[in-house]
FIDO-68322 format. One record per residue (C-alpha): residue number from 1; residue in three letters; x, y, z. Coordinates in steps of 0.05 Angstrom, whole numbers, always signed. Example, Ala and Ser with C-alpha at 12.3 -4.5 7.8 and 13.67 -1.06 7.14 Angstrom:
FIDO-68322
+-----+--------+--------+--------+--------+
| num | residu |      u |      v |      w |
+-----+--------+--------+--------+--------+
|   1 |    ALA |   +246 |    -90 |   +156 |
|   2 |    SER |   +273 |    -21 |   +143 |
+-----+--------+--------+--------+--------+
END
This chain:
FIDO-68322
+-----+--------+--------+--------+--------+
| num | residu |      u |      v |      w |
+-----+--------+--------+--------+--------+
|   1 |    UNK |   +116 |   -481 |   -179 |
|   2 |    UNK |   +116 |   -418 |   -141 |
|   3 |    UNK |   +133 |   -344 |   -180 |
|   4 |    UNK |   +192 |   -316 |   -136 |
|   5 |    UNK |   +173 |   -257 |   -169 |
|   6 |    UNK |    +92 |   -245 |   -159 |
|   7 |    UNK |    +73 |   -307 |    -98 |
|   8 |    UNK |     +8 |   -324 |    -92 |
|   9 |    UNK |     +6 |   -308 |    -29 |
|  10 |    UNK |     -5 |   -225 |    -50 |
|  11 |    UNK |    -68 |   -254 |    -81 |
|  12 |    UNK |   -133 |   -246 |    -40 |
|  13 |    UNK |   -200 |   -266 |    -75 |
|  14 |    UNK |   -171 |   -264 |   -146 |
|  15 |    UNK |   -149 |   -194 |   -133 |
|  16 |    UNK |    -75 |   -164 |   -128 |
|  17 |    UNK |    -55 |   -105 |    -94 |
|  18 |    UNK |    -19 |    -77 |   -154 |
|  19 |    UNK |    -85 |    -95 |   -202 |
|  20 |    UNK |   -118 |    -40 |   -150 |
|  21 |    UNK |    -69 |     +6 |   -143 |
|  22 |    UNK |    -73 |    +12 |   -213 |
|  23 |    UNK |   -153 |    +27 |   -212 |
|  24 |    UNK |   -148 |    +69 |   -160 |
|  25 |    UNK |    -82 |   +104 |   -136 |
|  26 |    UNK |    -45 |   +123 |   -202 |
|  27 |    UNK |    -42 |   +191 |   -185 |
|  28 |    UNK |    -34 |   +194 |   -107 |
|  29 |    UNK |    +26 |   +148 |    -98 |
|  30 |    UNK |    +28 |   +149 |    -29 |
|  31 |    UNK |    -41 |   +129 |    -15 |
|  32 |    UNK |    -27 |    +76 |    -65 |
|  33 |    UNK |    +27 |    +51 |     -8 |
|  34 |    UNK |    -21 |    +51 |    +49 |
|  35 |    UNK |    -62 |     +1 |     +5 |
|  36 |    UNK |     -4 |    -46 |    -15 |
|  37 |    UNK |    +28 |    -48 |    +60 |
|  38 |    UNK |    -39 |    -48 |    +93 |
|  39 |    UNK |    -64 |   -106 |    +44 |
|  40 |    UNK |     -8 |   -145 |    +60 |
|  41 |    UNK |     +4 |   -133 |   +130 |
|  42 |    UNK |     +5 |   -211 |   +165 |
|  43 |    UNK |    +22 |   -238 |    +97 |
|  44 |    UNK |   +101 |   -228 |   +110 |
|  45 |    UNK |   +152 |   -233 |   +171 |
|  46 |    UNK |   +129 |   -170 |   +200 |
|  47 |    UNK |    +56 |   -146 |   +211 |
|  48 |    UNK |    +74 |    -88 |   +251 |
|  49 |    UNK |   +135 |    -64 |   +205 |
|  50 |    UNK |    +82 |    -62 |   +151 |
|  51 |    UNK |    +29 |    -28 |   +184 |
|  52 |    UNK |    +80 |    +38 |   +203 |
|  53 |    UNK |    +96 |    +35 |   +138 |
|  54 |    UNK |    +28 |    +51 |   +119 |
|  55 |    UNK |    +22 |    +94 |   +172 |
|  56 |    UNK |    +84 |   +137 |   +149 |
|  57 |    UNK |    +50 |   +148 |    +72 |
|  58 |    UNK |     -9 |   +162 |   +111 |
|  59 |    UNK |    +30 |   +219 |   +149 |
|  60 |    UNK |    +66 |   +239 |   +100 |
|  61 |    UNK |     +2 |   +251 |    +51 |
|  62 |    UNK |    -34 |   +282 |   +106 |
|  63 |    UNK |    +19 |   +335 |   +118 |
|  64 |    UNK |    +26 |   +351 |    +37 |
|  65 |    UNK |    -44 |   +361 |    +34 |
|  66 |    UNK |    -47 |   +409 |   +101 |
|  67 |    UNK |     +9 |   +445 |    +67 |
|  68 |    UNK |    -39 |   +460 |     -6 |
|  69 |    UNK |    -91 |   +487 |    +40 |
|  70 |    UNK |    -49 |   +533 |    +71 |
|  71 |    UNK |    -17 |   +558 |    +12 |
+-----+--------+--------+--------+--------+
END
């Protein structure tokens, strides 16, 4: 039977996005989105929806961190 909750499907080589996201992004949330909507771009309805969803953390990350070097 299939967990409504955490599919299989966000599983790729053993690995989940969240177990990595945990490694990796606890302290820089929004790169931690680019990972999880990037990993599972094509894995849901809309590839494209999830890729500019990556694409706005992306943004949004890149403009904090241009705003700590100029200040």
């Amino acid at each position: 039977m299939s967990d409504p909750v955490n599919p299989d499907h966000y599983k790729t080589n053993g690995l989940e996005a969240i177990d990595v996201i945990e490694a990796f992004f606890m302290h820089s949330p929004h790169l931690a989105n680019v990972f999880k909507y990037t990993a599972r771009a094509g894995k849901k309805d809309n590839e494209l929806q999830d890729l500019r969803k990556a694409q706005w953390y992306l943004n949004r990350w890149i403009d904090l961190k241009e705003r700590d070097e100029d200040s």
